[in-house]
C-alpha positions as CSV (number, residue, x, y, z in Angstrom):
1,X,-5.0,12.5,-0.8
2,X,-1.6,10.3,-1.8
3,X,-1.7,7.2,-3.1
4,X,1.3,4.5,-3.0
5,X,0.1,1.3,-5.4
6,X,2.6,-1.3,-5.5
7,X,2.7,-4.3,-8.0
8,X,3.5,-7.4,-6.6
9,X,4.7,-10.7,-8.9
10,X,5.2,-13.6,-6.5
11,X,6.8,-16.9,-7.6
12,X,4.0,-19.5,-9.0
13,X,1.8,-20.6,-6.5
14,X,2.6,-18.2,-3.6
15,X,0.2,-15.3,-3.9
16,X,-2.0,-17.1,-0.6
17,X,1.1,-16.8,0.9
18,X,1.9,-13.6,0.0
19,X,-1.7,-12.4,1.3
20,X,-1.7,-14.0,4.6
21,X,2.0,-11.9,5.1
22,X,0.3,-8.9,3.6
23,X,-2.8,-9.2,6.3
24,X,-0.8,-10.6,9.2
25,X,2.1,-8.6,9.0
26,X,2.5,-5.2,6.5
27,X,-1.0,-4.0,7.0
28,X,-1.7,-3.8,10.7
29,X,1.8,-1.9,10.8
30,X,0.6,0.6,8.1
31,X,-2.9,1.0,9.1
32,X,-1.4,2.0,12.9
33,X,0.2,5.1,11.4
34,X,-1.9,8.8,11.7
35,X,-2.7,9.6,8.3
36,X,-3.7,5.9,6.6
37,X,-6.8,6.3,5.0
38,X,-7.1,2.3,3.7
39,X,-5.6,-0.3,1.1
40,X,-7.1,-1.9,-1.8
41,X,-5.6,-5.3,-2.8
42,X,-6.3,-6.6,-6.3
43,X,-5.2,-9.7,-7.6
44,X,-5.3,-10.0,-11.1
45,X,-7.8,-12.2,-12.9
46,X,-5.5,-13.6,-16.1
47,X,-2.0,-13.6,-14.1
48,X,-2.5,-15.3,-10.6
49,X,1.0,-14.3,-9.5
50,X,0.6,-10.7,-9.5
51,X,-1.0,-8.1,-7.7
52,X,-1.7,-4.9,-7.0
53,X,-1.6,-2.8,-3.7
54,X,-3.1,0.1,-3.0
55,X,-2.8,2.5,0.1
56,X,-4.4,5.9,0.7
57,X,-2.9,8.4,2.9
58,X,-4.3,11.9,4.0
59,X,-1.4,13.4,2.3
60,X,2.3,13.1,1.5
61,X,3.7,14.4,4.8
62,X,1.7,11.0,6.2
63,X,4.0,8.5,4.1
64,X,7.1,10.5,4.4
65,X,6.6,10.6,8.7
66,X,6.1,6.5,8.6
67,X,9.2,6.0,5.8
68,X,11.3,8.4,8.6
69,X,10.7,5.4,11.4
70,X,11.8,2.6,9.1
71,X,8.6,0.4,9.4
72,X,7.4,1.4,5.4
73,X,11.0,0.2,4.3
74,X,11.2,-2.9,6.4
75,X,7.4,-4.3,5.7
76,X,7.7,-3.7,1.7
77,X,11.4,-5.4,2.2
78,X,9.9,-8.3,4.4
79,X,7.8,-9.4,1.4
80,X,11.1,-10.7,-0.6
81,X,12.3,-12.1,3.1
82,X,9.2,-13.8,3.5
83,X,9.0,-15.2,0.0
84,X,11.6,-15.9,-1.9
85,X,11.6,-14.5,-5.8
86,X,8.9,-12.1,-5.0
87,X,9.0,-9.0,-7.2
88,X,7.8,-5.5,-5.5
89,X,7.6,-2.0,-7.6
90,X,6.1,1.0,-5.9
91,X,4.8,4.1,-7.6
92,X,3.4,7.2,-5.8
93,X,0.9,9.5,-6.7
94,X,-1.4,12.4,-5.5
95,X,-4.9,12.4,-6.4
96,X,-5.8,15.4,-8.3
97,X,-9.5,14.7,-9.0
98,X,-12.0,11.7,-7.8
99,X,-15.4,11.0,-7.7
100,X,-18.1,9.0,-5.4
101,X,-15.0,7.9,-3.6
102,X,-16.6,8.8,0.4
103,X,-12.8,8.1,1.2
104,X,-11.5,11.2,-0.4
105,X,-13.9,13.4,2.2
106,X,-12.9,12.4,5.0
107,X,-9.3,12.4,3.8
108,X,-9.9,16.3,2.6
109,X,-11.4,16.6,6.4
110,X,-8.0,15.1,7.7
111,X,-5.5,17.5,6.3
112,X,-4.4,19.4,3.0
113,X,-2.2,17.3,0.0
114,X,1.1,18.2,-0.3
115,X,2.4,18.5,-3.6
């Protein structure tokens, strides 16, 4: 399984924007492409303008097939076009060892982790 979490710092007051684009627009074009697993979005408790985003792919090859078409680049992009002063870092991992997560089955079932 590969993971992509993505902090998100959104000017004061904007994070139900930010959520609506997120829902609306990034999300539905992610969740289209073969090897998307889900998302987590949390929204932290002591610091309402920031959030993190989490995606879960089958594997690498997944993300790398959806950057190649331009959508991954465009819909992380739009967030800054949609709201002005909003901050986005991405990190990627793989996921060397879970547990109780009934996601990582069925992403084991889908195809093998590149690394």
């Amino acid at each position: 399984m590969y993971v992509q979490m993505t902090t998100v710092r959104v000017p004061m007051g904007m994070m139900a924007q930010f959520r609506q684009h997120l829902q609306d627009q990034y999300l539905p074009t992610v969740a289209d492409r073969e090897g998307f697993i889900g998302y987590v979005l949390m929204e932290q408790v002591d610091d309402a303008d920031i959030a993190q985003l989490i995606v879960l792919w089958q594997n690498q090859n997944a993300v790398e097939a959806f950057a190649k078409t331009g959508s991954l680049a465009a819909s992380v992009n739009a967030f800054s076009a949609v709201i002005t002063g909003v901050s986005v870092q991405r990190q990627s991992y793989i996921v060397t060892d879970q547990r109780g997560l009934a996601i990582a089955n069925s992403a084991a079932q889908g195809a093998s982790a590149v690394h």
